[in-house]
N, C-alpha and C positions, 0 to 999 in steps of 0.2 A: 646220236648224230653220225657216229662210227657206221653203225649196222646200216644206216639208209644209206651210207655212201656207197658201201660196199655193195646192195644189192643193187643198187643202179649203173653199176662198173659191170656186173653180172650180166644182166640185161643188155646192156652197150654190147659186149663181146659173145653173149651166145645170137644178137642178132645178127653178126659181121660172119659169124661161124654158121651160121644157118643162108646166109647170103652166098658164101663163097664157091659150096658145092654148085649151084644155079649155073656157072658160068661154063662155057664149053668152046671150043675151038682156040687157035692161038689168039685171034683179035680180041676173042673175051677174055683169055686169059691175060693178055696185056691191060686189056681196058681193066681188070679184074683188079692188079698188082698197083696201076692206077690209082683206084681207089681205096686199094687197103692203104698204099702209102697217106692215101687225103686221110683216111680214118685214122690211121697210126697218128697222123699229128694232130687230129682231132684229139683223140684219147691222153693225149700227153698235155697239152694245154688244158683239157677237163681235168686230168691228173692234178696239172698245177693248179686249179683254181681251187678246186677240193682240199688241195691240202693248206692253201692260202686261206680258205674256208675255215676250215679246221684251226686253223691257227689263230685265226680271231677268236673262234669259238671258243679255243684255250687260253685267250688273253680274257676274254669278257668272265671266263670263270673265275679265272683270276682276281680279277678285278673285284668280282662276288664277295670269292670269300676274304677278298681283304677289306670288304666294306663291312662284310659279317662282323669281323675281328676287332672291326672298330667303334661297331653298333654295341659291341658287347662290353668294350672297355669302356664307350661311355654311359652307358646300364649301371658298370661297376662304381665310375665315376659319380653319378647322380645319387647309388643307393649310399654311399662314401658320405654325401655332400646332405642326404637327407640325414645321414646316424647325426652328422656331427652339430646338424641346425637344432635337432630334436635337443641334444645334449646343451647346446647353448641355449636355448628357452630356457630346459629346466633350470640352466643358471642363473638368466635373467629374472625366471621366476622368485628364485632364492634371494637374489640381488636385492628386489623389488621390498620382499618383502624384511629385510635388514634394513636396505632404504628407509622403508614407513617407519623401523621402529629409531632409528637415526635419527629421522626426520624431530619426530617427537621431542626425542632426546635435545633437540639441538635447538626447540623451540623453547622449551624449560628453560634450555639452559642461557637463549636469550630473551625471556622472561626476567629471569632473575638478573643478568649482565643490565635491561634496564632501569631496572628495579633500583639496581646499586650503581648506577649511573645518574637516573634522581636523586635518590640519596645524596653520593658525592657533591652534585648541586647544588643542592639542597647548604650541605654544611657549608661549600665554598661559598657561597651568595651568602649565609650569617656569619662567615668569616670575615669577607670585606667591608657589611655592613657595620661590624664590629670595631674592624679598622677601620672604615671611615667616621664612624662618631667620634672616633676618640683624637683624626685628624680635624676634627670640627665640619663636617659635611656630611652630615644625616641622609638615605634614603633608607624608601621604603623598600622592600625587597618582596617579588614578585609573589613568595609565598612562605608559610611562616612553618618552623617545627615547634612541634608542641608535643614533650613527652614519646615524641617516635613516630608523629603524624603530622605527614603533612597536610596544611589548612593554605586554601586559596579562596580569598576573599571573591567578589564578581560583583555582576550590578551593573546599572547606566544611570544616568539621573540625564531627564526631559523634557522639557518645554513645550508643550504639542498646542494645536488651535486645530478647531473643527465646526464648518461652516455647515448646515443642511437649508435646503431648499425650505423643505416641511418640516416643520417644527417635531420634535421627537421629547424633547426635558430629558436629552440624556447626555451623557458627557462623552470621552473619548471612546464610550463601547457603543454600539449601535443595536438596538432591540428590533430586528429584522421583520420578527412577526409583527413588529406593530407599528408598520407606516401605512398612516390614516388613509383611507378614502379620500375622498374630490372633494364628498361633501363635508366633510370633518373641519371646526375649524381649524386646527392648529395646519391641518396642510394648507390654509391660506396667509402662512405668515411662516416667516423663515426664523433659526437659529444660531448663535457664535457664542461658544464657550472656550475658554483657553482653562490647562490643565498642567500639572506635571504629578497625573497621579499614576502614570503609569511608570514613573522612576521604579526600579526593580534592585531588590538589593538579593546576596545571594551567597553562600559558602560552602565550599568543598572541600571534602576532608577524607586521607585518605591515609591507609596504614597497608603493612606487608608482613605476614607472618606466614613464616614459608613457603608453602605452594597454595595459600590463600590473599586474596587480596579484599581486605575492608574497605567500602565506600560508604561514605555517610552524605547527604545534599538536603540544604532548606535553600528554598526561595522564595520572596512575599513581594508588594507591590501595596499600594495605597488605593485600588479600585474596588471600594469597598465602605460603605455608608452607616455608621453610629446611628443612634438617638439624636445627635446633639449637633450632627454633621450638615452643615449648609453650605452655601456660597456666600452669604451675607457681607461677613466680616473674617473671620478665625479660616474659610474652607479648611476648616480640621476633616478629615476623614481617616478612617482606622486602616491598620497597617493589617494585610489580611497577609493569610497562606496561601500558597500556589503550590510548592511541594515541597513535601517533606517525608526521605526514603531513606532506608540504608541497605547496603550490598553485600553482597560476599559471594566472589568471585573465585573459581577454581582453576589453575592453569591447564586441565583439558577444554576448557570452553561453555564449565556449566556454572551459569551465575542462580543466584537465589535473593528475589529484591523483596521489599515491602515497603510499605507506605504509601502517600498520596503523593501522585505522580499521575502523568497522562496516560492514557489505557491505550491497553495494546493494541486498539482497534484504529490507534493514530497513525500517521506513515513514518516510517522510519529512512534514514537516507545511509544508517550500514547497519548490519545486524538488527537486534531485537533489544539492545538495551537503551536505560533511560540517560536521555542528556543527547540521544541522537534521531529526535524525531524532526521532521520535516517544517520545521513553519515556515509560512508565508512572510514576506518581507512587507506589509500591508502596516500602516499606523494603528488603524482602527483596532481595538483591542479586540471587538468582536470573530475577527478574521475574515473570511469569506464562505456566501455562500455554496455550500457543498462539501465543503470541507468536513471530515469527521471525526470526531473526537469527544472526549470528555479528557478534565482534570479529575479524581477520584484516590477511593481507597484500594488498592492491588495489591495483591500476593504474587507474584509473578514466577514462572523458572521457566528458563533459554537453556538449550544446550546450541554452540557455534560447533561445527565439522569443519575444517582445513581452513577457517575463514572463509569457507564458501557458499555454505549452506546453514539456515538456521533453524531451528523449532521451538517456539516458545506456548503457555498454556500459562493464562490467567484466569484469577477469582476477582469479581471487583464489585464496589458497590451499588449496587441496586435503585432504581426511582424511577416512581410513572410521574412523566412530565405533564400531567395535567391531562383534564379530559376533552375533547374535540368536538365539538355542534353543538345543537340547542334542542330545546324540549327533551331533556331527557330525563326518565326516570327518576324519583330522590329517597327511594327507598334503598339505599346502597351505599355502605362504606369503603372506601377507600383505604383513608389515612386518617391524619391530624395534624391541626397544627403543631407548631414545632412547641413544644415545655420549655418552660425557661428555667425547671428545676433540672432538667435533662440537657440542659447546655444548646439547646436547638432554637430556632428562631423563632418565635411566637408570630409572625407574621408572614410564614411561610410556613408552608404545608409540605409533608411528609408521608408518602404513601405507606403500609403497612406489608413490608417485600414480604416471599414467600423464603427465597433465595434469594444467594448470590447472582448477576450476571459470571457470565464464563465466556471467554475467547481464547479458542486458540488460532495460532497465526504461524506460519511458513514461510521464510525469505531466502533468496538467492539472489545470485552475485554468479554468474556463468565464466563472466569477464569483460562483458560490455553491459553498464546498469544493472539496478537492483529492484529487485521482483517481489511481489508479496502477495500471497493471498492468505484470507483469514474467515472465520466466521464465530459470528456472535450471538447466544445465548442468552435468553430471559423470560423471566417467569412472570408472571400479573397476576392478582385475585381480589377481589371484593368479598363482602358477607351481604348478599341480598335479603331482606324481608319482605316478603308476597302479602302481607297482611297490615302494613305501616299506614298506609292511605288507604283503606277502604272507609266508608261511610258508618258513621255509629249507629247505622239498623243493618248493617250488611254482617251475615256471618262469615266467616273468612279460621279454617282449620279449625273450628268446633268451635271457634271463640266469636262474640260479638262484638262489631266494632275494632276498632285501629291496635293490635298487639304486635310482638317479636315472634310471637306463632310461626313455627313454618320455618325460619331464617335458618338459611343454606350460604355456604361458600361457594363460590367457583373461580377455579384457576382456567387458565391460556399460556402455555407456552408461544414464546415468539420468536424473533430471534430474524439474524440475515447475515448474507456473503456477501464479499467484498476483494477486491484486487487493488495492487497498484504497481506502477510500473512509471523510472525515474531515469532517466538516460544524460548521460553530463559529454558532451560533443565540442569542437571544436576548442583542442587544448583546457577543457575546462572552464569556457566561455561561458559557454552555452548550454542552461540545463529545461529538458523538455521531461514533461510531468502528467500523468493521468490518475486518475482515482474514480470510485463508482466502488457504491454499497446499497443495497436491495434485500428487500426482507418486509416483516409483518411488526409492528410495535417496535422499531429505530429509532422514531423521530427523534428521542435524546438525544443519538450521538450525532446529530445533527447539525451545524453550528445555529439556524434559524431558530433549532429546539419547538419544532411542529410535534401535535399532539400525537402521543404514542396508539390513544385508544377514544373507543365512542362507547354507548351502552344500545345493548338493543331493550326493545319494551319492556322487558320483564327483567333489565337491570343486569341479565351476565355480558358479558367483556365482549368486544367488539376490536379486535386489533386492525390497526390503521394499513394499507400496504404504503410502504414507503421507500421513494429513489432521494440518490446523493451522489454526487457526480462535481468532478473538478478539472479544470486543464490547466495546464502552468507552463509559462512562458518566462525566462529569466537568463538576462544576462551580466555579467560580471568583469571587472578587469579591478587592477590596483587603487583606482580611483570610486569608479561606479559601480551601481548597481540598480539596474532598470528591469521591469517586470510588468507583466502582462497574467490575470488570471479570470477565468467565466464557470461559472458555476451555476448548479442547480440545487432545487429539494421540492421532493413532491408531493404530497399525499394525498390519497386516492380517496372515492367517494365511499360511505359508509353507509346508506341511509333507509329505515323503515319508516312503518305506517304499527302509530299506535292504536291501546281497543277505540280508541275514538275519530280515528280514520286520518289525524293530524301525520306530518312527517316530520321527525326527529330525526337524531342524529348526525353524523360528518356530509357538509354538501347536499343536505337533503335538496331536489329540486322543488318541496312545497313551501320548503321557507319562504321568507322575504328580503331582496336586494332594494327596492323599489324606494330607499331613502335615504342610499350611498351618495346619492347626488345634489343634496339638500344642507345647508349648513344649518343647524337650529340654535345657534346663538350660544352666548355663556350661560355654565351654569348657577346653582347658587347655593349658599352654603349650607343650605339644609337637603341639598337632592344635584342630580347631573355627575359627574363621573367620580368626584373628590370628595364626595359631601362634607369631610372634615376640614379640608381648606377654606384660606379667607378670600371675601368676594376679592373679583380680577385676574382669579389665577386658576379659574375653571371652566377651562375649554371643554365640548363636548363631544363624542362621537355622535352621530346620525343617527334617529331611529328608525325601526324597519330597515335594517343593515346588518343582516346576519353575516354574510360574506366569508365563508370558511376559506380558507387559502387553500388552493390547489398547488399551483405553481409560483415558487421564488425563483428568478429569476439575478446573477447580480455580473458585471463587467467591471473590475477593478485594472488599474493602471499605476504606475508611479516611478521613484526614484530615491537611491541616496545617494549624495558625494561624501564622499570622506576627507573632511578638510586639512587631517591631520591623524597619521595612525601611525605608531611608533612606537619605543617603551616607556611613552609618558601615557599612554592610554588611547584612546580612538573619541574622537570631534567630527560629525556626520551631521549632515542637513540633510531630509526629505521631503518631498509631497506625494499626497494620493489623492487622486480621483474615482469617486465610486458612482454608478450608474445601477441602481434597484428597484426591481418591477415586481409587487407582489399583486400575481394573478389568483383571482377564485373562483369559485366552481359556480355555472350557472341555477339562479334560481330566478322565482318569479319576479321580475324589475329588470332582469337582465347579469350581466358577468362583470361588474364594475372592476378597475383596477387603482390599486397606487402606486404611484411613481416618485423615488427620490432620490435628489440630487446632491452629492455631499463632497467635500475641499477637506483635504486636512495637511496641516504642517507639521514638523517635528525637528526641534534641534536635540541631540543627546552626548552627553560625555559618557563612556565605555572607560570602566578602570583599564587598567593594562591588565 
């Protein structure tokens, strides 16, 4: 900026020099002197603006390099402010990871603080019971030691009534597959049986040996039918099982159960272990439909992550619940009745498993509700004979006439996936519920219990596809408990054309409906549904009423109060209203349905 100034002061002064000689005589030279004085102070106000020029130009430098100076300290500041974040992560990271093991540590060690916190209860509560016998006022005390385990008795005892539109001959369980048709007569005449065999008795018993926790549970119930068992006089009925497991539990979160207990295919409302699955608040002992589960024999192992995440894998008993439609093949083994030297039921049938069923299952707990998906595993096989029913001039695998010639197994793997998802809102009022399981050969764990399988002509396996779905609606407070739940269960059509051009199978559409709308009177003691019953008490179903169920449909409702719950134990009143529509699949007469209407009461005592 220097060098321009200066050549421009150059140029100004050799033009006033190049100017000056031009002038000639006195009046130019006046007029001359004139004007060098105007340019002299032209040149000196240029002068000064130049260097006032300049001087800015030295201020703005200035100014430069003191923004430079400060761009650079804070460069120095930031790379400062990056070493030292770098260095705190790595601490944090360190942190973190002492944390975890902390963490753990301090969960043991309030493991064991509660462990020895029961305990202590435990003795204190047979201490005062001790002192109060001996002041003369006996109680019972909430749970008992026995050699270093504690045992907690459980149970309700019940009262229930149960009113059906259509007659069903069953007690407080409801047999979903089998509400009559229109034309049937028992759905022209209503039922009411009062019961208390769903009273439930029950004990828990549990020990602590180190960083292991023993749990042992039986539970039973009187829903369940002797030889000897009526309504008549005695209603004696036999004291059955529901479950019976024991545990052992690890304080990382991996338990190891066995015995019969509900299968892991049931919903759980925390984690993956038993004693926390999801039931329905419903009277009916049957539950609702859509619901899915079984009671069974299981091998289970869960391992729980931070109480947040879970993963469990079971083994569990195995049964093909019967087979599904008509005209089918009977060259083919199943099962058997049950032995009665084998402990089994002789009037119940046992299919011949290949395996075990298998589930495994997956739950979370994010922090709002608990998540599960799961899927389930199963095998089915028969031993066909191709040569059973041929004609005795027919040769059939080198042999004449009807042999075992030829007889082959064949297996079907089946199996299905399932979710569910439990969400508890509004202070723990309010809990909203969904479930849905979809798969091929299911319909066990069904609650309806719709057939697993059909046969095709030549007698191999035929798996059913099959939907189960639930919505649950339930609210809670100190007093009540009211509930809303709808369900489904579905199984799909199955159906061929055998060598003689007939239609077998699930749903076939060559069947016959065409006499679901006909009542054909009682039976009689030698023929009609019971033939071993005595006349009066043998209603019949419809003939030409094949009707394979496609769709159950059910709408349940209800309520209990709690008339009193306290440490003397829990006294609750209920009722439910159920609403069941079993849809089937069209065939020739048309898609008839049933429909049934059912009321049930229940008063119960809850031990404490």
């Amino acid at each position: 900026m220097k060098q321009v100034t200066a050549v421009v002061l150059s140029l100004v002064l050799t033009a006033i020099a190049f100017a000056e000689p031009q002038a000639t005589g006195a009046g130019k030279t006046k007029s001359t002197r004139k004007k060098s004085t105007n340019v002299s102070a032209e040149l000196q106000q240029l002068r000064q603006a130049l260097e006032a020029q300049q001087l800015q130009i030295q201020q703005l430098s200035d100014e430069l390099k003191s923004r430079d100076q400060a761009l650079q300290q804070m460069q120095q500041r930031l790379d400062q402010s990056q070493a030292v974040a770098t260095q705190a992560q790595s601490k944090a990271d360190v942190a973190a990871s002492q944390a975890s093991q902390q963490e753990q540590t301090v969960t043991a060690l309030k493991n064991d603080v509660t462990d020895l916190k029961a305990n202590a209860a435990n003795v204190a509560v047979n201490l005062q019971e001790t002192q109060k016998s001996f002041q003369g006022t006996p109680e019972s005390p909430t749970a008992l030691r026995y050699k270093g385990i504690t045992i907690t008795p459980g149970g309700f005892l019940a009262a229930e009534t149960v009113w059906r539109k259509r007659a069903l001959g069953a007690d407080i369980n409801t047999p979903l597959n089998s509400i009559p048709m229109s034309g049937a007569s028992a759905s022209n005449i209503s039922e009411f049986y009062g019961s208390g065999r769903q009273s439930r008795v029950s004990m828990l018993a549990e020990g602590k040996v180190k960083n292991l926790k023993l749990t042992g549970y039986v539970e039973g119930d009187f829903l369940s039918a002797g030889v000897t068992s009526n309504n008549n006089q005695s209603n004696s009925y036999t004291f059955r099982q529901r479950q019976a497991w024991g545990q052992a539990a690890l304080d990382n979160g991996l338990t190891v159960t066995g015995g019969q207990m509900w299968s892991l295919v049931m919903e759980n409302r925390k984690g993956l272990e038993p004693r926390q699955e999801a039931f329905p608040l419903q009277i009916d002992a049957q539950y609702i439909v859509g619901m899915s589960w079984t009671r069974q024999y299981g091998f289970r192992v869960a391992k729980g992550f931070n109480n947040k995440a879970w993963l469990g894998f079971s083994v569990e008993n195995p049964q093909i619940n019967g087979l599904g439609g008509q005209g089918l093949p009977n060259q083919v083994i199943l099962g058997a009745p049950g032995s009665s030297g084998g402990l089994y039921n002789p009037s119940a049938t046992y299919s011949f498993n290949v395996a075990p069923d298998f589930v495994v299952k997956a739950a979370f707990e994010p922090g709002i509700g608990h998540y599960e998906v799961f899927g389930v595993v199963s095998q089915f096989r028969d031993r066909i004979y191709p040569c059973f029913l041929v004609s005795a001039t027919t040769s059939c695998q080198g042999v004449t006439g009807p042999s075992a010639r030829g007889a082959f197994n064949d297996m079907k793997t089946g199996g299905g996936v399932g979710a569910n998802a439990r969400l508890v809102v509004l202070n723990k009022h309010l809990e909203l519920a969904g479930h849905a399981l979809a798969g091929n050969g299911i319909g066990r764990y069904g609650n309806a219990g719709l057939p697993d399988l059909t046969l095709h002509p030549d007698g191999t396996i035929a798996l059913i596809r099959n939907y189960q779905s639930l919505g649950t609606i339930e609210y809670h407070n100190a007093k009540w408990d009211l509930y809303v739940y709808g369900g489904g269960e579905y199984d799909g059509r199955r159906a061929f054309l055998n060598a003689a051009g007939a239609g077998i199978g699930y749903g076939s559409p060559l069947r016959k409906n065409t006499g679901c709308s006909t009542d054909v009177g009682p039976g009689t003691a030698t023929g009609g549904q019971f033939p071993v019953s005595s006349g009066g008490f043998l209603p019949t179903n419809p003939t030409n009423c094949d009707a394979n169920t496609r769709l159950l449909l059910e709408g349940s409702t209800g309520f209990w109060y709690r008339i009193y719950n306290g440490p003397k134990g829990r006294l609750q009143l209920g009722g439910q209203y159920a609403y069941v529509t079993r849809n089937t699949w069209s065939e020739i007469g048309g898609q008839p349905k049933g429909i049934e209407n059912m009321l049930f009461t229940s008063v119960r005592y809850y031990l404490p």
